[in-house]
NULO-885091 format. One record per residue (C-alpha): x, y, z. Coordinates in steps of 0.25 Angstrom, whole numbers, plus 2048, in hexadecimal, padded with zeros to 3 digits. Layout:
PT  X  Y  Z
PT  X  Y  Z
...
This chain:
PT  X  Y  Z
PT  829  7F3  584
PT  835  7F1  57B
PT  840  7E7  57C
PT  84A  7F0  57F
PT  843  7F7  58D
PT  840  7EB  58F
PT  84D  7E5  58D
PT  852  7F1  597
PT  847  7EF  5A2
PT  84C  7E0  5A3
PT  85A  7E4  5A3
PT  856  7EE  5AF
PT  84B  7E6  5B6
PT  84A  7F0  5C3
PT  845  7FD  5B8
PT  83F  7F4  5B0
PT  834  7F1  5BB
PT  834  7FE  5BF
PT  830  802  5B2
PT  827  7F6  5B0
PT  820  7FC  5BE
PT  81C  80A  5B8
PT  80F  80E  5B0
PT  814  816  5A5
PT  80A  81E  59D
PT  808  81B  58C
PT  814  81A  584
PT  81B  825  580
PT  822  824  573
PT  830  82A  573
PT  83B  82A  568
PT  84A  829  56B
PT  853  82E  560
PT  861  82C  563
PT  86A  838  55E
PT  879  838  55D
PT  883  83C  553
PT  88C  830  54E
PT  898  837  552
PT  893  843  55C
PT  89D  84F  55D
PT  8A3  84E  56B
PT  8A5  85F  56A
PT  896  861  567
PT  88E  854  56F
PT  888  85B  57B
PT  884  84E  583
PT  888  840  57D
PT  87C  839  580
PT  870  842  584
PT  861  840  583
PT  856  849  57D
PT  846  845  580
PT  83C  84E  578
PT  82E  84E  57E
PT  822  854  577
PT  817  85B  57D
PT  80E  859  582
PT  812  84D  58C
PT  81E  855  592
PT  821  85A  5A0
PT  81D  868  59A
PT  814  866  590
PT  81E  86B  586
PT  828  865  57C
PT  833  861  585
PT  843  85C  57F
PT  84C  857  58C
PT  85A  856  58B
PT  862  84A  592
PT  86F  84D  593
PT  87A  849  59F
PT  87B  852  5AC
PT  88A  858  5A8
PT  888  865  5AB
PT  891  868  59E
PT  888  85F  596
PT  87B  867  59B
PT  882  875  597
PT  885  871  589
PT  877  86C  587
PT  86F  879  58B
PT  879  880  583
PT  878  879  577
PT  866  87B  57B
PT  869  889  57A
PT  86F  88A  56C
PT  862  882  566
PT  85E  890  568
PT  865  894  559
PT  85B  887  552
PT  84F  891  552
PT  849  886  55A
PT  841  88F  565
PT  848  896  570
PT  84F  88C  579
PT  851  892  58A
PT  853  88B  597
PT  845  88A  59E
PT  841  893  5AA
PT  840  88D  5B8
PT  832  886  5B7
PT  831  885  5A9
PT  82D  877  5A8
PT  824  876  5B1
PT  81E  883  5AE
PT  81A  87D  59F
PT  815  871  5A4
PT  80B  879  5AD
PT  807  881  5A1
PT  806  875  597
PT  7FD  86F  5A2
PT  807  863  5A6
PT  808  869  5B5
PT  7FF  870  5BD
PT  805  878  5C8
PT  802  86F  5D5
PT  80D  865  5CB
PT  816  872  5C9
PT  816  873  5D8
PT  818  864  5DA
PT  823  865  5D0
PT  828  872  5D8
PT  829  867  5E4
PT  82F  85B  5DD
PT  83B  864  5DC
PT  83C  868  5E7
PT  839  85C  5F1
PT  844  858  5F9
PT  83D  84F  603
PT  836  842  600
PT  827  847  605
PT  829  856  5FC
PT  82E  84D  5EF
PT  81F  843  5F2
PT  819  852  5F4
PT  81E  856  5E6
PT  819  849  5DF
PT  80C  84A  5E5
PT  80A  858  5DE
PT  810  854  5CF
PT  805  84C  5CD
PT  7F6  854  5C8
PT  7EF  84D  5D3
PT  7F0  859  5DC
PT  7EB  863  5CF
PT  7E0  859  5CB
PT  7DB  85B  5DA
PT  7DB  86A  5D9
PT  7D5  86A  5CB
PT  7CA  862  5D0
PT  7C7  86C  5DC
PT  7C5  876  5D1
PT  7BC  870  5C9
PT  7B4  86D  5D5
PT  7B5  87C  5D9
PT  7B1  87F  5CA
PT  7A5  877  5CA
PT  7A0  87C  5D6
PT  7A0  889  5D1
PT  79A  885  5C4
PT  78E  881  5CC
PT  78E  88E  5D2
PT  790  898  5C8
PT  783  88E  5C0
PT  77A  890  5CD
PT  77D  89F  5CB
PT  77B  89F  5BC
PT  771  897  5B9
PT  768  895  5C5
PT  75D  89B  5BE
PT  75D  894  5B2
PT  760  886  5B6
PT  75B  87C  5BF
PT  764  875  5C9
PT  763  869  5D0
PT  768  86F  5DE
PT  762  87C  5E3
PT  76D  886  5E3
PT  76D  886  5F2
PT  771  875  5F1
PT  77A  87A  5E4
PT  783  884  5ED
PT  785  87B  5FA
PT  78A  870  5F1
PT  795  878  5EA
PT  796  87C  5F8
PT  798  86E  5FD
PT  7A2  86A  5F0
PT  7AB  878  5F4
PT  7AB  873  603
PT  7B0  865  5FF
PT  7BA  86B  5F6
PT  7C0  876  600
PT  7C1  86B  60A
PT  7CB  862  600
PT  7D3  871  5FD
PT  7D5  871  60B
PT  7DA  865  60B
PT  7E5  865  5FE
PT  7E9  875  603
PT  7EB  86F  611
PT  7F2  862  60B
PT  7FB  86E  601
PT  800  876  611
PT  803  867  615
PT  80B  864  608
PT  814  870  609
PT  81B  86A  616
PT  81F  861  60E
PT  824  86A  603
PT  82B  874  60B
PT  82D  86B  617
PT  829  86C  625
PT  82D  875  62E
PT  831  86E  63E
PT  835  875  64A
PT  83C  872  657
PT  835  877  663
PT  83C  876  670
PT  843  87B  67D
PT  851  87E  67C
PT  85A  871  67C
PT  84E  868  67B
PT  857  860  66D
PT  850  86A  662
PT  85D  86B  65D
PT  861  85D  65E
PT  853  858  658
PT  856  860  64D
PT  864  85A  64A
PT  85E  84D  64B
PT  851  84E  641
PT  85B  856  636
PT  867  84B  638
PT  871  854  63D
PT  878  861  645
PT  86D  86B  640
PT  86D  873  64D
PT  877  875  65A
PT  873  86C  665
PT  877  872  673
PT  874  870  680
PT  872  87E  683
PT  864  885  681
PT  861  88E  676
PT  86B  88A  66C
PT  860  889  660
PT  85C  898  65F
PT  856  899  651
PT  850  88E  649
PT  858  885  642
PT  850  87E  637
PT  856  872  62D
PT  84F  86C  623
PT  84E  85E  620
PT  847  851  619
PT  840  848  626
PT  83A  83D  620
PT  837  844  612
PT  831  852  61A
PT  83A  85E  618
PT  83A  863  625
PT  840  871  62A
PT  843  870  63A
PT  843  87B  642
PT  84D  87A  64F
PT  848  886  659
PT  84F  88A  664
PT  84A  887  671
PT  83D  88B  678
PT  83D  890  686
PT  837  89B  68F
PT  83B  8A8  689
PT  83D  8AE  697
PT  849  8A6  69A
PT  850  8AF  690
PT  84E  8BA  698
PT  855  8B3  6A3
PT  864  8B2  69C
PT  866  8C0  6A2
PT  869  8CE  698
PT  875  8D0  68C
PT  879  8C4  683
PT  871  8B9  68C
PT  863  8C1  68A
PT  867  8C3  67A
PT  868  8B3  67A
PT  85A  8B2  681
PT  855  8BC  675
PT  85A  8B4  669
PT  855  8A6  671
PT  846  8AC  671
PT  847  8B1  664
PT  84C  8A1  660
PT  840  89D  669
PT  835  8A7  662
PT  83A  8A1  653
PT  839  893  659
PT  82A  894  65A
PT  828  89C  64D
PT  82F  890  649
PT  826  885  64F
PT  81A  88B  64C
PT  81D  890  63C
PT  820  87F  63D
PT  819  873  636
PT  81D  869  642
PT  825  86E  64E
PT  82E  864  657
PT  82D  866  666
PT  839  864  66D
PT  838  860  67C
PT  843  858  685
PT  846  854  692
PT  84E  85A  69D
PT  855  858  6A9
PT  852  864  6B0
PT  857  865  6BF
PT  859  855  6BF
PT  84B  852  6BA
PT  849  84D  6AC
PT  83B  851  6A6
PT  837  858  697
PT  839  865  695
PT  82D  86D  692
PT  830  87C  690
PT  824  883  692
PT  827  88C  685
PT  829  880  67C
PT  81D  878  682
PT  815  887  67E
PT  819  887  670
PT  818  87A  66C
PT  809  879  674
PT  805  886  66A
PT  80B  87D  65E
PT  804  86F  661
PT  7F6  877  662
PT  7F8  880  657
PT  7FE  873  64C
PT  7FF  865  64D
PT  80E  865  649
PT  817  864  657
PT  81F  858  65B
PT  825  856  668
PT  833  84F  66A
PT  836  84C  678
PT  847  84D  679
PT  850  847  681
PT  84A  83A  683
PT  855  833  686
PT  853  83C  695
PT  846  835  698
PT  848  828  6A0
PT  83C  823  69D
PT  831  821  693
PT  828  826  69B
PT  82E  832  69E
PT  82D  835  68E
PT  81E  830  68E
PT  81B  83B  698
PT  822  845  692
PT  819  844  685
PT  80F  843  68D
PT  812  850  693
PT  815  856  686
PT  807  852  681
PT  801  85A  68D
PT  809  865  68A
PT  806  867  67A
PT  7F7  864  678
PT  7F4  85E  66A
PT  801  857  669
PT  800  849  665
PT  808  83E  66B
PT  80F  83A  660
PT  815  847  65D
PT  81E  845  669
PT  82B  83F  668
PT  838  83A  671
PT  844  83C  66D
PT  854  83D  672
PT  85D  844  66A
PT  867  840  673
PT  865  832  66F
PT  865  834  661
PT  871  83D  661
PT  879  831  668
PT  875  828  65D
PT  879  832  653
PT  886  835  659
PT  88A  824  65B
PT  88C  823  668
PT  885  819  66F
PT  876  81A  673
PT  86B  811  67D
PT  865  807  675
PT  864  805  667
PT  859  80D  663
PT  859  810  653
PT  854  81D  657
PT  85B  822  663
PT  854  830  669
PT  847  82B  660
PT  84B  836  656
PT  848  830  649
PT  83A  82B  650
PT  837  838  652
PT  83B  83D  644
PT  831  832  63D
PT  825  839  649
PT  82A  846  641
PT  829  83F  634
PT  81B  83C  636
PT  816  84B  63C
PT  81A  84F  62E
PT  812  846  626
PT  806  848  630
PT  809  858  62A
PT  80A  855  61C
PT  800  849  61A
PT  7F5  84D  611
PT  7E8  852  617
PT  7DB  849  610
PT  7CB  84E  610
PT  7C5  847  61A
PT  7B9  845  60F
PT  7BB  839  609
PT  7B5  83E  5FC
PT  7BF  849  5FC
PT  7CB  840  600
PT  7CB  837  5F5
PT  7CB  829  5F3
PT  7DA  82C  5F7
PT  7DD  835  5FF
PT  7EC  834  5FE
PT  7EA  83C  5F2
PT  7EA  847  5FB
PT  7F9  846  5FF
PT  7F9  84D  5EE
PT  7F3  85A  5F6
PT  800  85A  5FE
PT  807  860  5F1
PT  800  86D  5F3
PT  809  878  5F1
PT  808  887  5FA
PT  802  88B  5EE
PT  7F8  882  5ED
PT  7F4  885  5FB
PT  7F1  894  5FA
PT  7EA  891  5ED
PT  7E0  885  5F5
PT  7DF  88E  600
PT  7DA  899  5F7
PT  7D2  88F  5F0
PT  7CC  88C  600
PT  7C9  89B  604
PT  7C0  89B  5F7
PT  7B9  88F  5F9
PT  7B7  895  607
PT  7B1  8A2  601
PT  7A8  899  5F9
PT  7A3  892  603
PT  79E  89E  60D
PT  799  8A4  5FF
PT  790  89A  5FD
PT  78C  895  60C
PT  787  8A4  60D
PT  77D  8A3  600
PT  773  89C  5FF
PT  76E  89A  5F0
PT  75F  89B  5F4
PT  760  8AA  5F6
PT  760  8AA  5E6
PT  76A  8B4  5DF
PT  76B  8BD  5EA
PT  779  8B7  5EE
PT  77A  8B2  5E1
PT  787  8BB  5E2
PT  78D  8B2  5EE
PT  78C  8A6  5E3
PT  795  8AC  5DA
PT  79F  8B1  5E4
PT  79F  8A2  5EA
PT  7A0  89D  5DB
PT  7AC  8A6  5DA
PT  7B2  8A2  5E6
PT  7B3  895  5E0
PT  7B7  899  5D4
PT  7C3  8A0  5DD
PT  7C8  891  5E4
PT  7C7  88A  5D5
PT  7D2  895  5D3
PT  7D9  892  5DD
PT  7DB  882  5D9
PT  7DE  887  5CA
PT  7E9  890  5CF
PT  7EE  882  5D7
PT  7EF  87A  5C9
PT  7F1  887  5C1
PT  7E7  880  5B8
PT  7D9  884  5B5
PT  7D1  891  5BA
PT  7C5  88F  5C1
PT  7BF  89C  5BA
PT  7BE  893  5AC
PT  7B0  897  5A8
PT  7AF  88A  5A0
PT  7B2  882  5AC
PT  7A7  88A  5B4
PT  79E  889  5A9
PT  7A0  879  5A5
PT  79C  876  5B5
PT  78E  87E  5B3
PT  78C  877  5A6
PT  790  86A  5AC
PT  786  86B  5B6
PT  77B  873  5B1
PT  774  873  5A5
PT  775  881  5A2
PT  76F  888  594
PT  768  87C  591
């Protein structure tokens, strides 16, 4: 290190141990040439103090020859330059033009310094707003996810290596497993491997939550505090709160970052039994009992096209007694959603109504009954009346840091999401990994990524009953089933190539180089 970057690190400690703390990679050699007329000419300097930095290829972002210009943010600065680019054109130095949208990125992939799955990631980075998409997005820039995919192929490659030599040259060389044992072991290695495809395209669905966001929907009777839940988990007036019923008619969705999740919720209006529309009698109150059923019909559309949906129940004082309202329409629905999915939570409103403990203990108990397969810990208590009174500043009972348990039941919701997004990991040891937290890579999967796995599943599928159903004994009278099932190989290798965009599974000499390697053919 020389004097003078030492002689600045000691004068800024805090970088220097920063710096100190980092592993960079071997030197790179650099030259600094300070250029500047003696007197420059104020009437032709475009930026009095830029920087230029030249990077050969190949060790640049695109692989290419790349010249970066530094010069200050002013937007007149910035148009002078680019205007003074576009008259270099008259040197006879190459054309010189503004790049298209993607360019960069676009000749790094095709001078092999990205592969897609880090074009995609790259695609994310820029568009993360929200603490998990950004971790998302850095999880897919690095080559680990392409390494894994490119590894699947060239397992898929060899075992079709071995078939394509048990078709070729079964007559002419001697093998050390019978065909039969030969074909149940390619069997066996596609098994293993469909299982870990399974796995990284069920991990990519997961992934896209956190991409796109998840989708939440308030379920509930009319006046249960869907409205007023809703205003509290986004931090303010989103939707009308009113004591009359039916004033949500339509969905009112906002979008928000909770705890790093993008989240999209959903405020429905109220469900209830459809028949009481019919009872508001004829003219403008039965139009009002159309419009409500319409709102009631999107509602459940709503819940069910959902990744996690919020049930909404409360307690009532109904002709002087005080008990939890369960309206048979909402207990319906959100019984069909618990069995269906595992993404329903329960709030319980109006707390602040029960007199004691025990009366809320019997009410989840109750709930439980009602909705089969709903754990206890999805069930939550809450009073937005007493977190309205803390908000507003008047005076509340007791000192509670989280008056109406609200922000409690915002960490429960917290969790649900990272139950939905946690990566799923083989069972199998083997397959897992010693670490299986490398998994959580599989999670930058993209919707294109997905189709393309899936593909690659339906083929390995196709292979599997092509083979189960032949039986190498019969000599070559099936000996037409082999190839298809070598093709069908062939076909989910493809698939993972299209992933990467590198490589074709149809490489003769890739085929070929397996046959050789494990045979000794022409000898």
């Amino acid at each position: 290190m020389s004097e003078r970057v030492q002689s600045t690190l000691y004068q800024q400690p805090l970088v220097g141990q920063l710096l100190l703390s980092f592993e960079f990679p071997a030197t790179l050699h650099s030259t600094f040439i300070e250029r500047s007329a003696p007197e420059p000419n104020v009437n032709t300097t475009l930026d009095p103090s830029a920087l230029v930095l030249y990077f050969p290829a190949p060790h640049t972002v695109t692989g290419e020859d790349v010249l970066e210009l530094h010069v200050h943010g002013g937007a007149a600065i910035v148009r002078s330059v680019l205007a003074a680019i576009q008259n270099c054109n008259e040197l006879n130095l190459g054309e010189i033009r503004y790049a298209n949208p993607g360019e960069f990125t676009e000749r790094a992939f095709l001078n092999d310094r990205l592969d897609l799955t880090q074009v995609e990631a790259l695609g994310d980075t820029l568009a993360a707003t929200t603490e998990q998409q950004r971790l998302l997005a850095v999880r897919g820039t690095v080559n680990n996810l392409a390494k894994r995919y490119e590894s699947w192929r060239q397992q898929l490659l060899y075992a079709r290596g071995e078939l394509e030599a048990l078709i070729d040259f079964s007559e002419d060389q001697h093998f050390d497993e019978s065909p039969s044992d030969l074909c149940a072991s390619v069997a066996d290695q596609v098994r293993s491997l469909k299982r870990m495809i399974q796995i990284q395209s069920q991990n990519a669905v997961r992934g896209e939550l956190l991409r796109n966001g998840i989708t939440i929907a308030l379920l509930g009777a009319p006046n249960a505090g869907k409205s007023s839940l809703l205003n509290h988990i986004v931090g303010r007036e989103a939707a009308i709160v009113s004591q009359e019923a039916g004033t949500t008619r339509d969905v009112i969705e906002v979008g928000l970052d909770l705890g790093g999740y993008f989240c999209r919720v959903g405020d429905t209006a109220g469900l209830r039994n459809t028949e009481g529309g019919a009872l508001h009698g004829s003219g403008a109150q039965e139009i009002v009992g159309q419009v409500e059923q319409e709102g009631m019909r999107r509602a459940k559309s709503r819940a069910a096209e959902s990744d996690v949906v919020i049930v909404v129940l409360s307690f009532e004082d109904a002709a002087g007694k005080l008990a939890l309202q369960l309206d048979a329409e909402v207990i319906a629905t959100s019984a069909k959603l618990v069995a269906s999915k595992d993404n329903v939570l329960v709030v319980i409103n109006k707390k602040d109504m029960a007199p004691s403990t025990l009366m809320l203990e019997n009410a989840t108990q109750e709930v439980l009954g009602l909705l089969p397969g709903l754990r206890r810990d999805k069930i939550f208590w809450i009073s937005c009346k007493d977190a309205d009174t803390r908000a507003s500043g008047r005076p509340s009972d007791g000192d509670s840091p989280d008056p109406g348990h609200i922000q409690a039941f915002l960490q429960g919701l917290i969790r649900h999401f990272g139950e939905l997004t946690k990566a799923l990991v083989p069972q199998d040891a083997a397959q897992a990994g010693p670490d299986p937290s490398v998994w959580q890579e599989s999670l930058g999967g993209t919707a294109r990524q997905h189709v393309l796995l899936e593909e690659c599943l339906k083929f390995l599928d196709a292979f599997l009953v092509e083979v189960e159903r032949h039986d190498p004994a019969d000599g070559l009278e099936n000996e037409a089933d082999i190839v298809v099932a070598a093709e069908h190989l062939r076909g989910a290798a493809d698939c993972l190539a299209k992933i990467t965009g590198r490589g074709s599974s149809g490489d003769v000499e890739e085929v070929l180089g397996v046959v050789f390697e494990k045979f000794c053919v022409g000898k």
